[in-house]
C-alpha positions as CSV (number, residue, x, y, z in Angstrom):
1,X,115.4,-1.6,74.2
2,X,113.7,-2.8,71.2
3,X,109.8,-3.3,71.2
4,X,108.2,-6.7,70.6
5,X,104.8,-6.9,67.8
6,X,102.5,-6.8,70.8
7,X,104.5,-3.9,72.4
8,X,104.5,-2.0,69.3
9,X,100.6,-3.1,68.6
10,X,99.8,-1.6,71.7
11,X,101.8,1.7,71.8
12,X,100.6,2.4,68.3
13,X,96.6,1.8,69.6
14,X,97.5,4.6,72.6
15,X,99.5,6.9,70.3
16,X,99.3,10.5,72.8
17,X,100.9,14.0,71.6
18,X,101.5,16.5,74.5
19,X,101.8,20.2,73.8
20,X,102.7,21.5,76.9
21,X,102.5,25.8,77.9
22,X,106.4,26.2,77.5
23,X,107.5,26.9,80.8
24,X,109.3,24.7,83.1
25,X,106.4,24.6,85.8
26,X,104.3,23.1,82.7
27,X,106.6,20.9,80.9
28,X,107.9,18.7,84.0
29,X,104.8,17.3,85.2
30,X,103.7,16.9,81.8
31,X,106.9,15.1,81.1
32,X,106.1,13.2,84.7
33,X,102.4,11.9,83.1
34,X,103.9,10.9,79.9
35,X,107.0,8.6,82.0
36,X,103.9,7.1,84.0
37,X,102.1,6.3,80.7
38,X,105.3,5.0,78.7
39,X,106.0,2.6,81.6
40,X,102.2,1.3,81.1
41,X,103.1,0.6,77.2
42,X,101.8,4.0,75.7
43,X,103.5,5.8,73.0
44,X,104.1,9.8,73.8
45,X,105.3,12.7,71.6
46,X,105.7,15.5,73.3
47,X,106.0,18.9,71.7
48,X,109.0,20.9,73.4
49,X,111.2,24.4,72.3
50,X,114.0,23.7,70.5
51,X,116.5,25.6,72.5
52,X,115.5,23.2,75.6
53,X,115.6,19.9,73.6
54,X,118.8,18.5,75.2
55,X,117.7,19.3,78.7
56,X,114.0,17.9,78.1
57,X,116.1,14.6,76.8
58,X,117.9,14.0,80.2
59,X,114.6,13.6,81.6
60,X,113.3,10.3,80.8
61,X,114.6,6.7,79.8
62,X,112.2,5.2,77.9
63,X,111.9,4.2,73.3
64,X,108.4,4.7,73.8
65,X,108.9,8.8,74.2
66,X,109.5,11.1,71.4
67,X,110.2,15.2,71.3
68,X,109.4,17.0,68.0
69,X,110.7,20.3,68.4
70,X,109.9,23.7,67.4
71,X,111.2,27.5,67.6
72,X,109.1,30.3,69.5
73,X,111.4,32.8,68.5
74,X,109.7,36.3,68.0
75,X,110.6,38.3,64.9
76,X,110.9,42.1,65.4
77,X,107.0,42.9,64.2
78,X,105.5,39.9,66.3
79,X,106.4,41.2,70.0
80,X,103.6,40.1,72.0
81,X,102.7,43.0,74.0
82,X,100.3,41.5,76.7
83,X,99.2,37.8,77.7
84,X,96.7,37.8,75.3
85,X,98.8,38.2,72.0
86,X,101.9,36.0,73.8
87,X,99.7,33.1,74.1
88,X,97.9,33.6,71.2
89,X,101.4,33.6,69.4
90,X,102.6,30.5,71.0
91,X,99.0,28.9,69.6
92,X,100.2,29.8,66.5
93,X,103.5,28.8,66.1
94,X,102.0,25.1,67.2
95,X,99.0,24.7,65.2
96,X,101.1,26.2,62.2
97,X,103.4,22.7,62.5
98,X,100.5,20.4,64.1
99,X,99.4,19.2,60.8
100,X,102.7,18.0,59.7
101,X,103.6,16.3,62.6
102,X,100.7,14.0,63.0
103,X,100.9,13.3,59.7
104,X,105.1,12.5,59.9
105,X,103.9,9.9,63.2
106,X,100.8,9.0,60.8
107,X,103.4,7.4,57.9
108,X,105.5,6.1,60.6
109,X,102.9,3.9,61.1
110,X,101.6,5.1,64.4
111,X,98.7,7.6,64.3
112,X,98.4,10.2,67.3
113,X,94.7,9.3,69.0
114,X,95.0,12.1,71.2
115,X,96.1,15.5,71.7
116,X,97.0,16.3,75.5
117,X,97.2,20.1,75.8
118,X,97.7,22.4,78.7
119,X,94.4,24.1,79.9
120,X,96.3,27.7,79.3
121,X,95.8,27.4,75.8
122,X,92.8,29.2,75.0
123,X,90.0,26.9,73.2
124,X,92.7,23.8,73.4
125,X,89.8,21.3,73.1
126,X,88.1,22.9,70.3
127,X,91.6,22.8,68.3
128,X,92.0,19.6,69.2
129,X,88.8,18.1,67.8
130,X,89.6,20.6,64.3
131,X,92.1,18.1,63.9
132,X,89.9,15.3,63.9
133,X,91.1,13.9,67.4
134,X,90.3,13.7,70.8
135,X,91.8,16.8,73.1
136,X,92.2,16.0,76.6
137,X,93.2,19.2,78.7
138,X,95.9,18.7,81.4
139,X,95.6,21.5,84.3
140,X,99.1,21.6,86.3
141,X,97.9,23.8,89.0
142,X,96.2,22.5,92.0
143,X,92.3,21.6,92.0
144,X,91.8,23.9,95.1
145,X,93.2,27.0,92.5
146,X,90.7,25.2,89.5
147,X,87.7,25.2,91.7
148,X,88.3,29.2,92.5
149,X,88.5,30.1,88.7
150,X,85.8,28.1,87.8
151,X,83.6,29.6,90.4
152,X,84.8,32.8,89.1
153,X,83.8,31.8,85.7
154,X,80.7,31.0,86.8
155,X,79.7,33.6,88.4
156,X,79.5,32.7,91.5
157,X,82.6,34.6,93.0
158,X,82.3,38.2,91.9
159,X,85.7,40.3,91.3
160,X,86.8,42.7,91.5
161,X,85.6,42.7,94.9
162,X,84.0,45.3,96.5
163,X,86.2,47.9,99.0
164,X,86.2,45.9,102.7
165,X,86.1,42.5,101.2
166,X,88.0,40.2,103.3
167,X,87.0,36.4,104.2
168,X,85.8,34.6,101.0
169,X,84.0,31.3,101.6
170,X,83.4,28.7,98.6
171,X,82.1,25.4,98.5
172,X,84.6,22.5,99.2
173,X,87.1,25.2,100.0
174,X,88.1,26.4,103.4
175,X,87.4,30.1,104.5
176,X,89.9,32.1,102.6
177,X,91.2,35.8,103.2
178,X,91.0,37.7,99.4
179,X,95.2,37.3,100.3
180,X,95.0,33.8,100.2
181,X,93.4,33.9,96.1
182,X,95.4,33.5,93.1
183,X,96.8,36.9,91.8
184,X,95.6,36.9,88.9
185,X,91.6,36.8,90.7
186,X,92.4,39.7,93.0
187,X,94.1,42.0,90.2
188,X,97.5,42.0,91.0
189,X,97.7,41.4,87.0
190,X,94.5,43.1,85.9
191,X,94.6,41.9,82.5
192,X,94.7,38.4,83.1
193,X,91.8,37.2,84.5
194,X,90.2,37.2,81.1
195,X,92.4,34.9,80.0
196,X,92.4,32.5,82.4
197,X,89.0,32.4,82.4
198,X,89.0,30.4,78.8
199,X,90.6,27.3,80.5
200,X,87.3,26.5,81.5
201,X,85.4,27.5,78.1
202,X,85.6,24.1,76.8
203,X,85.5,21.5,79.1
204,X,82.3,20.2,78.5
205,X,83.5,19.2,74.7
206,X,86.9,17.8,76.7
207,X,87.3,13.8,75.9
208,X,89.4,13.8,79.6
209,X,90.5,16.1,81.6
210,X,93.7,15.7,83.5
211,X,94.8,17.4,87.0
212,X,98.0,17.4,88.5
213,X,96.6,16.2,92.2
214,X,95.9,13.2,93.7
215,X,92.4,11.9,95.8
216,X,93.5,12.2,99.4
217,X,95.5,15.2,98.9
218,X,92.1,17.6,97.8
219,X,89.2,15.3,98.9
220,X,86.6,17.6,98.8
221,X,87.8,19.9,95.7
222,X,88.0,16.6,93.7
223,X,84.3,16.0,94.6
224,X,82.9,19.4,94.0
225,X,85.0,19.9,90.7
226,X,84.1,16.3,89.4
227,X,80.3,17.4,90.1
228,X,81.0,20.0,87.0
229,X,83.0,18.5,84.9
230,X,84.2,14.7,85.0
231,X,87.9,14.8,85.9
232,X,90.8,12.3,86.1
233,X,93.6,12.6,89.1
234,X,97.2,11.9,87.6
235,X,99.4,13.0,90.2
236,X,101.8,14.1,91.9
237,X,103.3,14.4,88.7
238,X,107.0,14.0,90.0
239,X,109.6,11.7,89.5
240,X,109.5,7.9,90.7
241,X,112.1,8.0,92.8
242,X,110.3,10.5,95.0
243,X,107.4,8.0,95.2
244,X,106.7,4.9,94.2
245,X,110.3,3.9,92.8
246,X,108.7,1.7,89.9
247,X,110.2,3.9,86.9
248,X,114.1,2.7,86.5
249,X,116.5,6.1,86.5
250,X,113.5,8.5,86.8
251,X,115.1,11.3,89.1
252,X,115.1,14.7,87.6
253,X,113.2,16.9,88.9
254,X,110.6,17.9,91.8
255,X,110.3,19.3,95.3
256,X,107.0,18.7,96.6
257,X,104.7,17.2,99.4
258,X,106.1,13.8,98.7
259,X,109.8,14.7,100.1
260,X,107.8,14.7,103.6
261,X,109.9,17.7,104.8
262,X,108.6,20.8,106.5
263,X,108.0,23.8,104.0
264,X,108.5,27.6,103.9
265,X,106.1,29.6,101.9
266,X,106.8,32.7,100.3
267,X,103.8,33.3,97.5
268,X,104.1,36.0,95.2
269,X,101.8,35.6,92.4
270,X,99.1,33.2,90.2
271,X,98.6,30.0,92.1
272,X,100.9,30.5,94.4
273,X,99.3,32.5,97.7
274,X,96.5,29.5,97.5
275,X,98.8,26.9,97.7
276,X,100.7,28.8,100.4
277,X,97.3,29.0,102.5
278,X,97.3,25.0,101.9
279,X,100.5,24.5,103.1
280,X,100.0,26.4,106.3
281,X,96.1,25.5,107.1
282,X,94.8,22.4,105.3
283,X,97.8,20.7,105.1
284,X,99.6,22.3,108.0
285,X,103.1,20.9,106.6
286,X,104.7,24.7,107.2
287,X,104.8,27.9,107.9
288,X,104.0,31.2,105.5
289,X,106.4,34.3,105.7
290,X,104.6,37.5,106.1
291,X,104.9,40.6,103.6
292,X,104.7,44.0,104.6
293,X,102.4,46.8,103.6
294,X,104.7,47.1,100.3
295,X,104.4,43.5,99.5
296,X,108.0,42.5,100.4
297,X,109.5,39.9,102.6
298,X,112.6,40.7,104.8
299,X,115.7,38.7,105.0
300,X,114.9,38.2,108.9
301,X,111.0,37.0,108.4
302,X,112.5,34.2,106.0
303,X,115.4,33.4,109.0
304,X,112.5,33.5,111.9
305,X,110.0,31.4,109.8
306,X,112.7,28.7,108.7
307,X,113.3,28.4,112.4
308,X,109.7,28.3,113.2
309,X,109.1,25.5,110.9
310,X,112.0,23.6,112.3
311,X,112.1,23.9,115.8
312,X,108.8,26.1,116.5
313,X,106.1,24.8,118.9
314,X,104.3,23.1,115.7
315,X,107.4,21.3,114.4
316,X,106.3,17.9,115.2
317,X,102.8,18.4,113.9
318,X,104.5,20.0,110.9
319,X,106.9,16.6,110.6
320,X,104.4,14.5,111.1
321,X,102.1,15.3,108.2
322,X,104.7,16.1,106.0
323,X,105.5,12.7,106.3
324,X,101.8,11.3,106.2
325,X,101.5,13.3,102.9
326,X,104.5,11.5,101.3
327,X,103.1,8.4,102.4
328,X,99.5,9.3,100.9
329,X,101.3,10.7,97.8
330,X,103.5,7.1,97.6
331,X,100.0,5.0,98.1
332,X,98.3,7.2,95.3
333,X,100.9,6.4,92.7
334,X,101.7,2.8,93.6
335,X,100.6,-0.2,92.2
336,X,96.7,0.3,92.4
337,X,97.0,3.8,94.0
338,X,94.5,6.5,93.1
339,X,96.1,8.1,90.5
340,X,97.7,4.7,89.2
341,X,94.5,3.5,88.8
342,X,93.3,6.0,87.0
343,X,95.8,6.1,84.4
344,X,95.5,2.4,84.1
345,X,91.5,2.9,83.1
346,X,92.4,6.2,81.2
347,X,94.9,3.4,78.9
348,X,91.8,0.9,78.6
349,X,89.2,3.4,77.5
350,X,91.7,5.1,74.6
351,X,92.5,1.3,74.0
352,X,89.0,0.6,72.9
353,X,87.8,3.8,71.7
């Protein structure tokens, strides 16, 4: 479909480059938020590994979004031996190309205006802005899991915790077992938290900040969280034809809330045994399969708890909010929704900026 002056005028005004983590759980909803603002008339780059470059394309349908590819291939001597050095590799292999893609999309005639990088890169804003542009991060895990880190960043929730510790309480949040935090908090992965930590080193210098949630969905954590650092609500970040049905042929990928089925959790590390604690209590859309004293999950637990979730005593509750979540998830990304809105006024203030 070829572009009309004003079309063009207007993309080249709104000009965004993602740099998504490169990991499928990072590059879908990215690739979800640039679909939603391609359909509003904004032009998106989107920085993907070579080696996934055909399966990236199959994703979206749109002139308006372009992949530059690169390698993060490891020569012998550049092994990353912990997180630290891994991500600090992949930082490196994109800000050693960053300069000569915006300046290829700067003689095409179409300037990027800003950078949208996932929140695991350390410092992302601060390498934005040594560009000369505007960093916006974009946070793919839930705000629930965003307002435990940053509380943990701020001190306020101290780790590791002491021997005995057991019920966790947090504003905005609801009473969580130490079981119930992301791994990387409770030192399942000692060496991590450190790490993490930086996502929330910048913000105050961030032009935006994305999250991959919607208003209804995390009420309260939206609040609280928006009290430290103003944030926008982009999601769910899944394909139209889950929700809304506005973008022509978007289908690929996504398993979410918004199916409004009954879920099973089985959580096993990072974000994961938060959201599972979500699903179960706040959202009460499932049921969560126990572990044993080793940490594992048997064959039968996963059998009894599909059944439970199906044909238990809660199944109707469970059915019924599943399918008052899709709904709520539908309404935010619909004409005027929540999140629709917000991306709307996101487009007007890069617009005039």
């Amino acid at each position: 479909m070829e572009m009309g002056k004003m079309d063009r005028d207007l993309a080249c005004k709104t000009h965004v480059m993602m740099i998504p983590f490169p990991a499928q759980g990072h590059m879908s909803p990215m690739m979800q938020f640039s679909k939603r603002l391609a359909f509003k008339g904004v032009k998106v780059t989107m920085i993907v590994p070579l080696k996934l470059q055909d399966s990236m394309q199959l994703l979206y349908d749109s002139p308006l979004i372009n992949l530059e590819c690169i390698t993060y291939d490891f020569n012998e001597d550049e092994i990353p031996t912990d997180m630290h050095s891994y991500m600090g590799f992949i930082k490196l292999k994109i800000t050693s190309v960053l300069t000569e893609l915006l300046e290829k999309q700067k003689s095409n005639g179409c300037p990027v205006k800003l950078l949208v990088i996932d929140s695991l890169f350390p410092s992302g804003v601060e390498m934005c802005h040594q560009f000369g542009l505007r960093g916006a991060p974009f946070f793919t895990q839930s705000c629930a899991v965003n307002a435990i880190y940053l509380n943990v960043f701020q001190g306020e929730l101290k780790i590791p915790f002491e021997k005995g510790s057991s019920k966790i309480s947090l504003p905005s949040l609801p009473l969580l077992d130490t079981s119930d935090l992301p791994s990387n908090v409770i030192g399942t992965f000692p060496d991590l938290w450190t790490y993490f930590s930086k996502q929330f080193s910048d913000l105050d210098k961030a032009d935006w900040i994305f999250i991959n949630s919607f208003d209804t969905l995390e009420n309260e954590e939206v609040k609280w969280f928006s009290g430290h650092c103003p944030l926008t609500t982009v999601g769910p970040a899944i394909p139209s034809m889950y929700l809304d049905e506005r973008l022509p042929n978007d289908k690929q990928y996504g398993i979410t809330l918004s199916l409004g089925v009954p879920m099973v959790a089985v959580p096993v590390w990072f974000d994961q045994p938060t959201n599972g604690k979500y699903i179960v209590d706040v959202w009460r859309v499932g049921v969560r399969v126990p572990v044993d004293e080793s940490g594992m999950v048997s064959r039968d637990e996963v059998a009894a708890c599909i059944m439970d979730a199906m044909e238990g005593d809660q199944k109707e509750e469970i059915r019924e909010n599943a399918l008052k979540w899709k709904r709520l998830a539908i309404e935010a990304m619909n004409e005027g929704g929540s999140s629709d809105q917000n991306i709307c006024d996101f487009i007007t203030e890069l617009v005039s900026s």
